[in-house]
C-alpha positions as protocol buffer text, in pm:
chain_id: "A"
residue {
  index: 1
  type: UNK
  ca { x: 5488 y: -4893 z: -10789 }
}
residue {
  index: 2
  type: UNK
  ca { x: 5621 y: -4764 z: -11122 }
}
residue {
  index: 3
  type: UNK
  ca { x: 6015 y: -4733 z: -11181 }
}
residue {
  index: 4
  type: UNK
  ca { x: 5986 y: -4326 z: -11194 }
}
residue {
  index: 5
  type: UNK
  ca { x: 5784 y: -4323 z: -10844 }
}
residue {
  index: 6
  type: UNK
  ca { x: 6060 y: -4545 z: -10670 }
}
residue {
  index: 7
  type: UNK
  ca { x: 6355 y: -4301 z: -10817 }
}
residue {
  index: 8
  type: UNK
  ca { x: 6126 y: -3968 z: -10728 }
}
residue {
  index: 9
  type: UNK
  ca { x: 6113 y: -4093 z: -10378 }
}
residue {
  index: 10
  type: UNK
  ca { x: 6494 y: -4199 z: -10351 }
}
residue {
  index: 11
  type: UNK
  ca { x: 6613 y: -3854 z: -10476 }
}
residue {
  index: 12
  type: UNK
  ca { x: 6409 y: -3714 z: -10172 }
}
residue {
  index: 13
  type: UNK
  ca { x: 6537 y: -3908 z: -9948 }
}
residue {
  index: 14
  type: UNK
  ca { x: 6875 y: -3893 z: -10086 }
}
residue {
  index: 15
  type: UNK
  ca { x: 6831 y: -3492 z: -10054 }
}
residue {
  index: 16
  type: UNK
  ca { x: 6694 y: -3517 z: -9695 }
}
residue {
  index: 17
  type: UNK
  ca { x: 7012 y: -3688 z: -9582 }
}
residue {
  index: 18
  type: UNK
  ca { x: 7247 y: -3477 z: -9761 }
}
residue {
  index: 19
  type: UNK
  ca { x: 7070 y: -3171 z: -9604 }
}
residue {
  index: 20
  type: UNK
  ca { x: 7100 y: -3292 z: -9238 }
}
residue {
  index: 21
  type: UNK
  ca { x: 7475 y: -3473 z: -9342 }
}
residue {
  index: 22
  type: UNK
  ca { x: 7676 y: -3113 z: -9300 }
}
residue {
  index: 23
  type: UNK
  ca { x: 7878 y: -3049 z: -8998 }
}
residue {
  index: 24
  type: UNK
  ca { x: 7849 y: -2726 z: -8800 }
}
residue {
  index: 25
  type: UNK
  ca { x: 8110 y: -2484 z: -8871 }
}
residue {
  index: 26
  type: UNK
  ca { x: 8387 y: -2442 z: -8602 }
}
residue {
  index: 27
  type: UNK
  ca { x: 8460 y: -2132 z: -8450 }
}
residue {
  index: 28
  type: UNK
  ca { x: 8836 y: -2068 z: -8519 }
}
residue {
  index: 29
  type: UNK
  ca { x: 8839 y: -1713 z: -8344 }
}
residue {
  index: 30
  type: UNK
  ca { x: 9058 y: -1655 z: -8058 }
}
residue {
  index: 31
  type: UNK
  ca { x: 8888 y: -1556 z: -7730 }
}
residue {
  index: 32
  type: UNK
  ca { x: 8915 y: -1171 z: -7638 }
}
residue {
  index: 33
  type: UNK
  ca { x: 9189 y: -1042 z: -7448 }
}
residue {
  index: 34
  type: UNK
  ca { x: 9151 y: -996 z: -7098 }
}
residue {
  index: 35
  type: UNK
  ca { x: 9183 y: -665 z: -6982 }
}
residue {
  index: 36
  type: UNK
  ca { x: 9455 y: -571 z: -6790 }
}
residue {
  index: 37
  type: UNK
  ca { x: 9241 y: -378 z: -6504 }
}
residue {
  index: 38
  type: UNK
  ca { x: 9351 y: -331 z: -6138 }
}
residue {
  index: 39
  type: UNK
  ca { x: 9336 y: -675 z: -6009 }
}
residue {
  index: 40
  type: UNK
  ca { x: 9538 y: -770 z: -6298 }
}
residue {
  index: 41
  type: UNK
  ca { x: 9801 y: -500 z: -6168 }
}
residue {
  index: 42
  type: UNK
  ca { x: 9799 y: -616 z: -5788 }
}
residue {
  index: 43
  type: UNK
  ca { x: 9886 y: -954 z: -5917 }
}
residue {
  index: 44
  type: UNK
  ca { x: 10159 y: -970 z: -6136 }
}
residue {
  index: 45
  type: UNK
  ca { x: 10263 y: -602 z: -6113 }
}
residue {
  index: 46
  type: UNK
  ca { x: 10455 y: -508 z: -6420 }
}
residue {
  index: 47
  type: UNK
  ca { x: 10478 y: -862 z: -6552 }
}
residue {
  index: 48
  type: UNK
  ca { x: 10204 y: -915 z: -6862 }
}
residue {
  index: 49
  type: UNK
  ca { x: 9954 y: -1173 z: -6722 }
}
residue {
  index: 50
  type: UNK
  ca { x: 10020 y: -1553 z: -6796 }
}
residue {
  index: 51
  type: UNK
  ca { x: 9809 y: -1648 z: -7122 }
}
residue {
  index: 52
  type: UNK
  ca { x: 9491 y: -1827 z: -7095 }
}
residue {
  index: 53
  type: UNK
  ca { x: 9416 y: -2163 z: -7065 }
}
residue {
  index: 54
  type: UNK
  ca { x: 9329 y: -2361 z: -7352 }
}
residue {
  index: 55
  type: UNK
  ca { x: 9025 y: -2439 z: -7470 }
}
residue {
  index: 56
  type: UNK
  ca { x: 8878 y: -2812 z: -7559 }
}
């Protein structure tokens, strides 16, 4: 094969792996409040709920 066939078909493969090479992004968002309904009440009374767990 010619010099310019073998470089054409390393760029595309070059440009396949870079395409598939980024990451996901990470949700960084907190998770929504939880709403401080009846149960809520029952169980702690006036005290504000205990936070909630972390996630991994």
């Amino acid at each position: 094969m010619s010099p310019i066939i073998h470089l054409a078909l390393a760029g595309l493969v070059l440009l396949s792996v870079a395409a598939c090479s980024t990451a996901p992004a990470v949700d960084l968002t907190p998770p929504p409040q939880r709403p401080y309904d009846a149960k809520t009440q029952l169980e702690y009374g006036n005290r504000p709920p205990p936070p909630p767990a972390p996630r991994y």
